[in-house]
N, C-alpha and C positions, 0 to 999 in steps of 0.2 A: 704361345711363346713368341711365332712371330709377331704378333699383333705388339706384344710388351717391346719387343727390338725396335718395331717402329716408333711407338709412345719414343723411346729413349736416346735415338737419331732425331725426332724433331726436336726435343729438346737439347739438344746439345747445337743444332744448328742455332737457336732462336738465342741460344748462350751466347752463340759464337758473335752474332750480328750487334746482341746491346752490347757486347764488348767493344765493338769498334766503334763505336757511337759515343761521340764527343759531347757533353750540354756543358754550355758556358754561362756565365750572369758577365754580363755586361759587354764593352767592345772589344777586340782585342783578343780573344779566345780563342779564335778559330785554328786552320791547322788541316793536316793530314790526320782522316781518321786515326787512333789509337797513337798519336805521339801527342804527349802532354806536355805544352812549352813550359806552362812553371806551376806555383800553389807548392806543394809539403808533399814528400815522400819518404817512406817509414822500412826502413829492412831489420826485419828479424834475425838474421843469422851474419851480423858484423859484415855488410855488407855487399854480402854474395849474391844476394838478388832485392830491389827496389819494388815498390806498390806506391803507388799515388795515390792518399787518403784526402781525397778533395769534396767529399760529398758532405754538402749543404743543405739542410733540413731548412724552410722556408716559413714563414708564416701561414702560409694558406695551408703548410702540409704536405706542398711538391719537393721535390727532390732536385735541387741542381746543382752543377761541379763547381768547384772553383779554380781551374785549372789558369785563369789567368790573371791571378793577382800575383803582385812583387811581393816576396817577402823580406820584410825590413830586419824579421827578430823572431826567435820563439822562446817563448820564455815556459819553464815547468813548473808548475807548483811545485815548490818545496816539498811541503808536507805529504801532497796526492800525485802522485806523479802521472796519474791518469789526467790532469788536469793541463791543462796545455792552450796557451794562449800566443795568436798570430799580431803583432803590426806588419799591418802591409800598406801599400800604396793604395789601396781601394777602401779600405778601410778595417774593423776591431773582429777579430774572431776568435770563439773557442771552442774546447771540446773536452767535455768531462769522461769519455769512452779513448784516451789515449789515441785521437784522431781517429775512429772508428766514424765520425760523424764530427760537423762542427755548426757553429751557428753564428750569427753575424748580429753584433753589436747597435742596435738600429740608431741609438741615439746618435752616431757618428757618421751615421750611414757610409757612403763610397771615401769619406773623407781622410786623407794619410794620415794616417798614423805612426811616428817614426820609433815609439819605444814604448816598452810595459815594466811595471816591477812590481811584485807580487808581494805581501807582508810575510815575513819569516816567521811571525806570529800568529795570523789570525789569516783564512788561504780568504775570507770575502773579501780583503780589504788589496785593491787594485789601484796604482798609480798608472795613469797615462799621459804622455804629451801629445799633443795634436796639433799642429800651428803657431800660436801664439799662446798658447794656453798648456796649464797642468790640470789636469781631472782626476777625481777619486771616487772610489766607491767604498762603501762601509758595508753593502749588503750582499754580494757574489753576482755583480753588475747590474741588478735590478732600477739603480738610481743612480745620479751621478752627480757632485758637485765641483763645479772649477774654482778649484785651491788660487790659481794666480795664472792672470794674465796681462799682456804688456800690447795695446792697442798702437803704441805712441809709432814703433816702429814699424812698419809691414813689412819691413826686408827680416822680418827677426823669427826664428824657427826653433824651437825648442826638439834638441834634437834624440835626448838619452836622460833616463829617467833612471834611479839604483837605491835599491834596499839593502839593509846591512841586518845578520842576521844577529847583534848583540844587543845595539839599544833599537828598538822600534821606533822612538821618538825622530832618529837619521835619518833623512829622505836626503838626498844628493838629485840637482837636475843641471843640464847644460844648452846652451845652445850654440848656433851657427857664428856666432858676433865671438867667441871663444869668452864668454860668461858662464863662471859657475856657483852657481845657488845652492843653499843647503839650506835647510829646516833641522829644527831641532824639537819643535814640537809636534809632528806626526803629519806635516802637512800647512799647519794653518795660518804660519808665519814664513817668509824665505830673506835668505841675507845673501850676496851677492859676496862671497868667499874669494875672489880671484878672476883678473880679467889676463886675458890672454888673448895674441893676435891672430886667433888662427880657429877654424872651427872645433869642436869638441865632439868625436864620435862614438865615443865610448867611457862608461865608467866601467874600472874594473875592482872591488874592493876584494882586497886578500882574506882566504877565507881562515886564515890562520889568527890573523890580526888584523880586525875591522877597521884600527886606523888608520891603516898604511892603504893607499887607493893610487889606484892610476887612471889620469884623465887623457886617452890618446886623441893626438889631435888631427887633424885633417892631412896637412906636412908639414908642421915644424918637430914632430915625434912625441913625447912622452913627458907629462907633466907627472909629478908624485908627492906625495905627502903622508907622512909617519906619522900624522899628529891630530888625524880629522880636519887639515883645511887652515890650521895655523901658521907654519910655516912650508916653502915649497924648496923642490928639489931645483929649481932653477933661479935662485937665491945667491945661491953658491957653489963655485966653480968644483969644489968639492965632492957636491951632491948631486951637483947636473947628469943624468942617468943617459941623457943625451950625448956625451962625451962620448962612450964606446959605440956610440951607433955610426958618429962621425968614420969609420971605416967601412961599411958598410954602404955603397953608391944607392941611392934614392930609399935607406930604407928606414927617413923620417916621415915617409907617404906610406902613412898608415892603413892598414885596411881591416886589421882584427887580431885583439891579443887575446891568449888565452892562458889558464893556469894550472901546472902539474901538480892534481891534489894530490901527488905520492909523496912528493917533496918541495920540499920549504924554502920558498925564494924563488921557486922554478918557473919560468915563465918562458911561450911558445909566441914570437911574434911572425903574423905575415904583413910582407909590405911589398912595396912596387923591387924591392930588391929581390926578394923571396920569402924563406921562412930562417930566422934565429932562435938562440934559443938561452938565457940568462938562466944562471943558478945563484944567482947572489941580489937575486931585486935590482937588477937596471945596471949594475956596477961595471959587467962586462960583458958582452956577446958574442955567440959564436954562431956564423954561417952554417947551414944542412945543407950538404952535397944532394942537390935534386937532379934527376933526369933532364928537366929540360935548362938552360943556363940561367946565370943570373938575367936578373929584369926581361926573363924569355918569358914570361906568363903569367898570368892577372889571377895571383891567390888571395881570395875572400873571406873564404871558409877553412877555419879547423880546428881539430880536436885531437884532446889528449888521452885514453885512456884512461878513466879515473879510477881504476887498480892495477892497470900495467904502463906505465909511462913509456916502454917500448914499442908500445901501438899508436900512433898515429896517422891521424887521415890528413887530407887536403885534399879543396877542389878547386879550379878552375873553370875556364866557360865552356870546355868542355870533354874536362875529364876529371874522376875523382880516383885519386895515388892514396895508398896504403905501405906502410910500414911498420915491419913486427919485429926486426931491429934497431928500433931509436934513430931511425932515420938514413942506416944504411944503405940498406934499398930499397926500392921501391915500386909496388907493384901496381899496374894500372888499369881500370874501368873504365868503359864511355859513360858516360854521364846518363842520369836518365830522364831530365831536362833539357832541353836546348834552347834553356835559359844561363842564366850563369850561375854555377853553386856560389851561394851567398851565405848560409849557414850550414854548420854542422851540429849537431845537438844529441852525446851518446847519453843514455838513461844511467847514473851512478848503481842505479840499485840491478840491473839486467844490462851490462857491457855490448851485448850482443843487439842491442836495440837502440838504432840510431836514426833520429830526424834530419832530414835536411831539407832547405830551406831553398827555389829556387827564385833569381830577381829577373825581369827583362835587360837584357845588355844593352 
């Protein structure tokens, strides 16, 4: 029996030491044993405690972290939600075991990657942008071909890439120069839909009505379109969505919209003002009384509940805030990055099971 006591004391020591043992790939990784500056972290139980799911299955077969890549984006397979794909600053990763394990993208190698969009139809078929270029895959990233690329500029960044889950043939892409491209045939043609002065950080396509999108821009706020790209909300004085945001001090310096699948028109925006919140598609907003004041703190990341709209999170560089009254109050985390929460990503199908996303400040 003693003999077994000891076996089960060296074991727990030699537990204790790979625990604190940091492996990185590339520069930039390093740190105080057992604090992970950024890469993806996964909590089970609505946010009550965080894991760092950063392990990297290699070609040789070794095993290293990726505790220090930026994350740009994570995107979930629709269909597999075990499926889960990284752009980051370093470059393409995924993971078919729900982050249990990920693998890196080689043809891209360390290369940024600023956005993914996965087909609502068929989970092989992957849109990426990378640079100056859009890439595709037809076969669950085995191959890849570049749909369109634009050499002429080098200052030019293809920044956000979006799938619509009604027609497949919809690809929507944007860039840094506030150009937005659409395809109609599944990739292999692009039309240049709309120029605008200002960067383009996000498409957001409403999941009630594929044609209604919102293109957020860098800081002049909120471009929209009911119609797939025919005519725009900044058109007419009417339809300018940006009109009630003009009350709200800096909060056309966009940093990430989100949408209330409980209801219809509801939209969660954060900006350098804080977080709003529209229930009429862009018509009007209203300020969330936050802990800390207006323009007090840099929110990147958040999420809505996607069966109780009175759970909302947000993060900051470093703290992540909970709310289980629609944003009356709100309760607060330290971060478990000391990066800056940049995504939040809750699983629709297990509410209790949330990704987030961390970037270097």
């Amino acid at each position: 029996m003693q003999k077994v006591f000891k076996i089960f004391c060296l074991i727990c020591v030699i537990f204790i030491l790979v625990s604190c043992v940091q492996i990185k790939t590339g520069p930039g990784g390093g740190g105080t044993p057992g604090v992970l500056p950024l890469g993806i972290f996964k909590s089970n139980d609505s946010s009550v405690s965080w894991q760092s799911k950063a392990l990297l299955a290699n070609v040789q077969g070794k095993f290293l972290a990726i505790t220090d890549v930026s994350i740009n984006q994570i995107i979930m397979d629709p269909s597999d939600h075990n499926a889960l794909y990284l752009a980051t600053d370093q470059g393409l990763f995924y993971s078919y075991d729900a982050s249990e394990s990920w693998q890196q993208v080689t043809i891209f190698g360390s290369a940024p990657i600023n956005s993914i969009a996965v087909d609502y139809f068929n989970k092989c078929v992957v849109f990426v942008t990378a640079g100056q270029s859009i890439y595709k895959t037809d076969d669950c990233l085995r191959t890849w071909q570049e749909l369109y690329f634009d050499k002429s500029r080098p200052n030019l960044q293809f920044t956000v890439i979006a799938t619509e889950d009604y027609n497949k043939n919809f690809v929507y892409a944007a860039n840094n120069l506030g150009e937005i491209l659409k395809s109609t045939d599944y990739g292999k043609t692009w039309q240049t839909i709309k120029r605008f002065n200002n960067p383009i950080k996000q498409i957001l396509i409403d999941k009630d009505d594929t044609r209604i999108i919102y293109f957020c821009t860098e800081s002049e706020g909120i471009l929209k379109t009911t119609d797939g790209g025919k005519t725009w909300s900044d058109e007419k004085t009417e339809t300018n969505i940006n009109k009630g945001l003009d009350a709200f001090y800096d909060s056309k310096l966009i940093h990430y919209l989100t949408q209330d699948l409980t209801q219809k028109d509801s939209f969660m925006l954060a900006s350098r003002y804080g977080l709003l919140k529209t229930t009429d598609g862009g018509k009007t907003w209203q300020g969330l009384e936050l802990i800390t004041p207006e323009r007090g703190a840099n929110i990147y990341g958040v999420a809505i509940d996607p069966k109780d709209n009175k759970i909302i999170y947000y993060g900051t560089d470093t703290t992540l805030y909970k709310s289980i009254d629609g944003g009356k109050n709100w309760a607060t985390q330290k971060s478990p990055t000391s990066g800056t929460i940049n995504i939040l990503l809750i699983d629709s199908q297990d509410q209790k099971l949330i990704y987030l996303g961390a970037k270097g400040n």
